[in-house]
N, C-alpha and C positions, 0 to 999 in steps of 0.2 A: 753110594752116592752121599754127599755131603753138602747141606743147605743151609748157610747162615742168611739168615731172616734178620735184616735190619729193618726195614717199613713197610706198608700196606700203600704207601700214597706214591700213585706213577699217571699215567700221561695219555696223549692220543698223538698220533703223527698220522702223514695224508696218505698215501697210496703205501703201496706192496715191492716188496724186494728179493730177491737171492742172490747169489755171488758164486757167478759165472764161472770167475775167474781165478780156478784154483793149481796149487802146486799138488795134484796126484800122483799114486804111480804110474810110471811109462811118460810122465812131463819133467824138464828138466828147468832148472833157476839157474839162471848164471848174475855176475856183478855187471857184466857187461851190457846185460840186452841182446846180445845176441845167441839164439836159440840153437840149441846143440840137437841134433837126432839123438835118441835113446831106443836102444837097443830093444826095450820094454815095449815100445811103440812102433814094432815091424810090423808091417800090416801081411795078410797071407789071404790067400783064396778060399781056407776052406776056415771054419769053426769048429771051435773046441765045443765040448758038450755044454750046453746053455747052462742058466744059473733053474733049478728048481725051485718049483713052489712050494713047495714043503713049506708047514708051520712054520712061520717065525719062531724065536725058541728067545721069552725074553731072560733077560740075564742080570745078576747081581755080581755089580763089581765095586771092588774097594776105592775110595775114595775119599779126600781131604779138603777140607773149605782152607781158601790163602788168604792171608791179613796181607792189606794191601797198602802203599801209600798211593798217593793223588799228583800226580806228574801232567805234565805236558806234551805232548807225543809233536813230534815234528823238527825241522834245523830252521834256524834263520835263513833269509836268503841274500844271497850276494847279486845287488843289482846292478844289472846289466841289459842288453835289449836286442832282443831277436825279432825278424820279420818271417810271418808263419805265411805257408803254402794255401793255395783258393783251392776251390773244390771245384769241378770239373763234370761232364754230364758225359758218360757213358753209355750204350746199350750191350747189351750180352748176347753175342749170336754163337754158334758153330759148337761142338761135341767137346768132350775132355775124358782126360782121363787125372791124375791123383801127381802129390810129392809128397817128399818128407814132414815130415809133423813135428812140430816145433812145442815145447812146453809152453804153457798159455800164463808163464807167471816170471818176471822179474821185477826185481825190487831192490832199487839202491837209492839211500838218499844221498844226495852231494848239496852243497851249498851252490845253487842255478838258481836261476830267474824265475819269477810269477810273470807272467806274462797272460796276458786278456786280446782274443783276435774277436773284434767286433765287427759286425755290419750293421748297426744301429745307425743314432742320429749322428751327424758331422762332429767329429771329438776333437775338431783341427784347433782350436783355439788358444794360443799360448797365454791368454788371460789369465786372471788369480790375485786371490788376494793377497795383501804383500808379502812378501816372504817366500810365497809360493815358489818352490823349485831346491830351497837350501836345505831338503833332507828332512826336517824336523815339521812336524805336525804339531800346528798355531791354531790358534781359534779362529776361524770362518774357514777352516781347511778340512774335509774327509779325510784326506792323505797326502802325503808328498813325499813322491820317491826320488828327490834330488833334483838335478840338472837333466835328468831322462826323459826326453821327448818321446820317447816309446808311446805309442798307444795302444796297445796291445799287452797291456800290464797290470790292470785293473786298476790304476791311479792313472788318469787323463792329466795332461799338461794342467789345465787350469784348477786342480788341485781338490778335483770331484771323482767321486767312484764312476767307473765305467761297468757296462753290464758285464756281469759273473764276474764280478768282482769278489775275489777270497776272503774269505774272513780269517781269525785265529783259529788252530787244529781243538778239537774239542779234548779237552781236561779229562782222562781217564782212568779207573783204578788202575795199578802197575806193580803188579809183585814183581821182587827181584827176577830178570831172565824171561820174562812175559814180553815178546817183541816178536809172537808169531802171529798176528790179526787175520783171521780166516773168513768173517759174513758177518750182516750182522740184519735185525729183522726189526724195523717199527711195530708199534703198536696201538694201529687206532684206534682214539677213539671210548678205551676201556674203561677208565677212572679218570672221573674228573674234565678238566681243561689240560692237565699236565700233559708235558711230552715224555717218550722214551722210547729207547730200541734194547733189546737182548742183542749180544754179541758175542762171537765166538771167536776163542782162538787155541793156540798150541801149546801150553806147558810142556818142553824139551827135558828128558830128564828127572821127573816128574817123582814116578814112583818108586819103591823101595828099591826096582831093579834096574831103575833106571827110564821107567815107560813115559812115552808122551801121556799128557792127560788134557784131555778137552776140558775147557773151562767155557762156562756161559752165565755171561754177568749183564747187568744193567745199567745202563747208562743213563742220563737225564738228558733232555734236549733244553733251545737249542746250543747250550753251551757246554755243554757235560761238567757243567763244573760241580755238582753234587755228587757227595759220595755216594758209590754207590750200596743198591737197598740189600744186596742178597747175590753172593753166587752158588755156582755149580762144578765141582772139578771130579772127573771121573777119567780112571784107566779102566782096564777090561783084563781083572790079575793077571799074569804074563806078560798079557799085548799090551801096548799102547792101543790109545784111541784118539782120534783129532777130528774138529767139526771142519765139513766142507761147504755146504751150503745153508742158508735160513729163507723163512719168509714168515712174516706175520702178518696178522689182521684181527681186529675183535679182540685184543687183550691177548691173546695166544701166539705165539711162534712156533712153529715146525724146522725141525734142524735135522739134516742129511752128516752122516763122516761116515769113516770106514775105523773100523778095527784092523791094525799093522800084526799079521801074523810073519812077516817076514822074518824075523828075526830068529823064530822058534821053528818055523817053517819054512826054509826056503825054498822058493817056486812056487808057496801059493799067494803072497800077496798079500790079503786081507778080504774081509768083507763090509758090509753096508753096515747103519745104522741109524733108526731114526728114535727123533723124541720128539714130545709136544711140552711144551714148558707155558705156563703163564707167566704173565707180569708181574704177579709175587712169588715167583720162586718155586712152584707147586709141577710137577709135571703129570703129565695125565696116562702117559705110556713114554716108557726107556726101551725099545728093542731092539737088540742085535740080530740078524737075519745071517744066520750060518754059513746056509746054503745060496749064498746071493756072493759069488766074486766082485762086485759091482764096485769101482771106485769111481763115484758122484759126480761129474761134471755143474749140474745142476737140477733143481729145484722151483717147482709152482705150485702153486697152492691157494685158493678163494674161501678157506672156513669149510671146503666140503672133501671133495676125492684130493689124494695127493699125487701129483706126476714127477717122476724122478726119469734121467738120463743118466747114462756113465758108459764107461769103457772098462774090460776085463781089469781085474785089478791087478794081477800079475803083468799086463800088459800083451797077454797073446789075443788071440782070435775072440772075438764077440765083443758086442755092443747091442745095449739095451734100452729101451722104453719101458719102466714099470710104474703102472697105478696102485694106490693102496686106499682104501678107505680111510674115512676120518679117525679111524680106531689105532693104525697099522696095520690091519692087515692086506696083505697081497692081492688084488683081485684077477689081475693078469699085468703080461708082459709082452712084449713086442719086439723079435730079434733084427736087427739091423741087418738091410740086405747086402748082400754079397754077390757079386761077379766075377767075368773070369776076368783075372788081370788088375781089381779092384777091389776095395772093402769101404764101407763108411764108420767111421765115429763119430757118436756124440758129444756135441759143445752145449746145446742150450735148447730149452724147454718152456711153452708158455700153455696155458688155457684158457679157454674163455667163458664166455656167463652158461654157455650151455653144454660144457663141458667136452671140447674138443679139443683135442690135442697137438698141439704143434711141436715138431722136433728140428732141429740144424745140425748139420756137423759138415764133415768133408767127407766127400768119397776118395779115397787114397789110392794113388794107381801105386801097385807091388812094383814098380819099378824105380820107386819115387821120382818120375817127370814130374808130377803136376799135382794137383789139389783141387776139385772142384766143391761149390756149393752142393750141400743137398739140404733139401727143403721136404718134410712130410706132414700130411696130417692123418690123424687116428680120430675116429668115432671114439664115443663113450666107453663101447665097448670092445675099440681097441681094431676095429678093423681098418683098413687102411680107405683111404677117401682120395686122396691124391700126393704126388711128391714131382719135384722137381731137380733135376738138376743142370748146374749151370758154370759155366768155367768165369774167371773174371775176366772185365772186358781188356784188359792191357800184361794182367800179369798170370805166369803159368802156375800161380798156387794163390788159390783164396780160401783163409783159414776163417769161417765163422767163429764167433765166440759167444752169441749170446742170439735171442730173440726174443720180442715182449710184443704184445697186442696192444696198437694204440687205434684213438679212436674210434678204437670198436672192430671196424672193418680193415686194419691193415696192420701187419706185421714187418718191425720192424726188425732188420740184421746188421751189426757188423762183423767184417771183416778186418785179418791182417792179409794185404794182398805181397807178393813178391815177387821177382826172378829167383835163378840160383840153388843152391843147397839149403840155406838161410838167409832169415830174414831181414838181411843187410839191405841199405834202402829200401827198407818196408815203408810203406806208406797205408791210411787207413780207409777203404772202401766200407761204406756203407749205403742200404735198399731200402725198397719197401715195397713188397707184394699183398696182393689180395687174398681174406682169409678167405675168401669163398671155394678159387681155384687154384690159387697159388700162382696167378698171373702177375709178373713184375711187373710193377709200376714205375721205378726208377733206379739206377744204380747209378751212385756219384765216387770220388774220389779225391782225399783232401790230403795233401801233403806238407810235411813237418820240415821246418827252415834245413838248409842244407847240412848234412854232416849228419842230421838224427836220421834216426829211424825207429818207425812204431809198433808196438805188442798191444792190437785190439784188445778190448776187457769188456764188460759188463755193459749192457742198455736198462733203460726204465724208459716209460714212456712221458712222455711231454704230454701236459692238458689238453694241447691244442692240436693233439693229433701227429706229434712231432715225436722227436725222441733226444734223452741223455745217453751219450758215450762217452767212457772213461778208457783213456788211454794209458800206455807208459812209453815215457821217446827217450832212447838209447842213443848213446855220441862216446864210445870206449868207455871209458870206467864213468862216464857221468850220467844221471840218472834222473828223471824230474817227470812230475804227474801233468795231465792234462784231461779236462773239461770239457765238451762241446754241446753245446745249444742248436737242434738243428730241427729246421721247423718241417710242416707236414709233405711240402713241395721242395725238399732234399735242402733247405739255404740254411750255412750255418749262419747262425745268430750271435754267438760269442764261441771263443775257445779260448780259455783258462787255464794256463802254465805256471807252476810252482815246485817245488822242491820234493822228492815226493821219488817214486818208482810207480812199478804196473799195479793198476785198480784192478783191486780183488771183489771189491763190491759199490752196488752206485745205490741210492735211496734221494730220491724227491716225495718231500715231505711239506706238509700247509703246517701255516699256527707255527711259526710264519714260514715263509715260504725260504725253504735252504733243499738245496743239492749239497750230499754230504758222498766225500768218495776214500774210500777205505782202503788205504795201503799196507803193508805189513805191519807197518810200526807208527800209521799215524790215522786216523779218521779228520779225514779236513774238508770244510763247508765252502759252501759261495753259495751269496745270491745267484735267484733265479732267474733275476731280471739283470 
């Protein structure tokens, strides 16, 4: 491991994050959006022999700090004006059984539209001060995006910001060939008044022999335009190594990847790995966990026990719930149930103040019909409390990707819902059930202007009880992010379109208040309001 130490002085940001939404083994990336089956991702009736508890076994591997220059991550965008889909109120009745599984990651930038869908105050007003509408931003002007009446852009006609409205993509280090952004973790609260997040991503190519190398560097908020203070770049000699998940709190981040034995190994995939890294660069434990097949979906974490989800990482039979204490080590595990004709994988993982565990994924019927929800919750100590599952209300496959505890009392999911093989006219479904019993509370469904379709990504939760979903909407080879503001009683609030592919990671963060969403090759913000 290798740590260049440039400063001591870092930051505080608001709440907690991980990123959901990753390219694993058995998930597949396409340019298009549209999600291919992988062969790696057959789901079966019975399971391979689980992952063992055995010792972690920690490991020393070689590694190189990269001199970096300071670039801009993100494309201009070519404007233009789309009219986005209303969300709709659902209930969820009757049995299910599973479909194909779709990789929970694509990421293409094209030069598309920013676009902002608001249900705020009345934006109808073509007033403004002079000038207003010719493209070029004049003084008594926030912005002006030309002769575009769009309201749904984040520049309102009368030549004022509209809610979630974009800002500029945050200033990043960028060594040559660094354009694989995989999570990234705030940190509040540690030093100072300053902001910052640790971030992770994929060095392709990396090592002597060629290996990917996980890199985790720091950023400054909320512009990132300072160099950054210190990173991290390691392979795993042989293997590559790549981060899949983070989350910080208190100064510290916690980071999930897998070790890629596939190359040296074929058929076994890889395994897990975690680290705890501070805000200056310092890590407190580097472990690779051998005997853990586990490729990471995600990651939660409060300062205390750590909860991890994943699916086999060769992509056969098994799926997992593991806790670890604040140290890493393993303290149990929880194997994903199985039936006849069905199997579930994990997407997403939350806990709450008293350390109960929530898990999502889909239960997969071996015939790939369908996809239903599955919803569980685990005690402390890992026994099972209750779980749910649930088909969506209009389409034969709903792929959760993510869940987070908002507040307090209710868990919030999305979904990519579908017809089909794939998730052509996808549209994005998301809920909100009760931690207590796991009794839904609502299930909405909000659909993208005609021609796209969506690959659900990553939640955070809203202050008010509400929640952030980040999306990616697919239309052939063009590709562009999206935002949604959606309050505790299902109504989105804003939804923010820009240039951009599938959100890997979402963080709502105070001091000041930004939603920052994390694409392959760009970290881009919007106000919250």
């Amino acid at each position: 491991m290798s740590i260049v130490d440039r400063s001591t002085a870092l930051m505080v940001c608001g709440l907690l994050t991980a990123c959901p939404s990753q390219p694993v083994p058995g998930d597949t990336e396409t340019d298009t959006g549209a999600a291919t089956a992988s062969g790696s991702e057959t789901a079966t009736t019975t399971s391979d022999d689980p992952p063992t508890t055995g010792d972690p076994t920690s490991t020393t591997t070689t590694g190189t700090s990269t001199g970096e220059s300071t670039t801009t991550e993100g494309v201009s965008a070519t404007e233009t004006s789309t009219s986005t889909g209303e969300a709709t109120t659902s209930t969820s009745t009757g049995e299910a059984t599973t479909s194909t599984s779709t990789g929970p990651d694509t990421s293409t930038s094209t030069g598309e539209e920013t676009t902002t869908t608001s249900t705020g105050p009345d934006t109808s007003s073509t007033g403004g001060p002079p000038g207003c509408g010719d493209g070029v931003v004049q003084p008594g002007e926030a912005c002006d995006d030309g002769a575009n009446a769009d309201l749904d852009d984040g520049c309102l006609p009368s030549c004022e910001l509209g809610m979630g409205a974009p800002l500029d993509p945050l200033v990043i280090p960028k060594p040559a060939g660094a354009d694989d952004l995989r999570c990234m973790a705030p940190l509040p609260g540690w030093f100072l008044d300053a902001s910052a997040m640790i971030v992770g991503r994929a060095l392709a190519d990396f090592g002597p022999e060629g290996q990917t190398a996980a890199q985790l560097f720091e950023v400054s908020l909320p512009g990132g335009d300072d160099p950054g203070f210190w990173d991290i770049t390691e392979w795993a000699g042989e293997h590559g190594r790549a981060p899949l998940q983070a989350q910080g709190i208190q100064g510290q981040a916690v980071v999930a990847g897998i070790v890629d034995t596939e190359a040296q190994e074929p058929g076994s995939g890889g395994h897990m790995w975690l680290a705890n890294v501070g805000g200056d660069g310092s890590t407190a434990f580097f472990t690779d966990y051998v005997d853990l097949p586990v490729a990471v979906t995600d990651l939660a974490w409060t300062g205390g026990d750590i909860a991890v989800v994943g699916n086999h990482a060769a992509g056969g039979a098994g799926a997992w719930v593991l806790r670890f204490d604040g140290g890493g080590a393993l303290m149990w595990q929880h194997d994903a149930p199985v039936g006849v004709g069905w199997t579930v994988r994990y997407r997403g993982v939350a806990i709450d103040d008293v350390g109960t565990i929530y898990a999502v994924g889909e239960r997969h019927a071996d015939d790939d019909a369908s996809d239903q929800l599955f919803l569980e919750a685990l005690s402390p100590e890992g026994l099972p409390l209750w779980d749910v599952m649930l088909p969506a209300p209009t389409h034969a496959h709903a792929l959760p990707t993510d869940v987070v505890v908002t507040g307090q009392t209710g868990l919030a999911v999305a979904l990519t819902q579908f017809d089909g093989d794939v998730p052509q006219d996808s549209l994005l479904g998301y809920a909100m059930f009760a931690t207590a019993d796991g009794a839904q509370l609502w299930w909405q469904e909000w659909a993208p202007p005609d021609g796209w379709s969506v690959r659900a990504g990553p939640v955070e939760a809203e202050p008010f009880g509400g929640m952030f979903v980040g999306v990616g909407e697919h239309d052939g080879d063009q590709s562009r992010t999206r935002v949604l503001r959606i309050d505790q009683d299902g109504a989105v609030l804003w939804a923010t379109q820009r240039p951009g592919g599938d959100v890997r990671d979402l963080v709502f963060a105070s001091q000041p208040e930004r939603v920052y969403a994390l694409t392959k090759d760009a970290i881009l913000p919007y106000h919250s309001w």
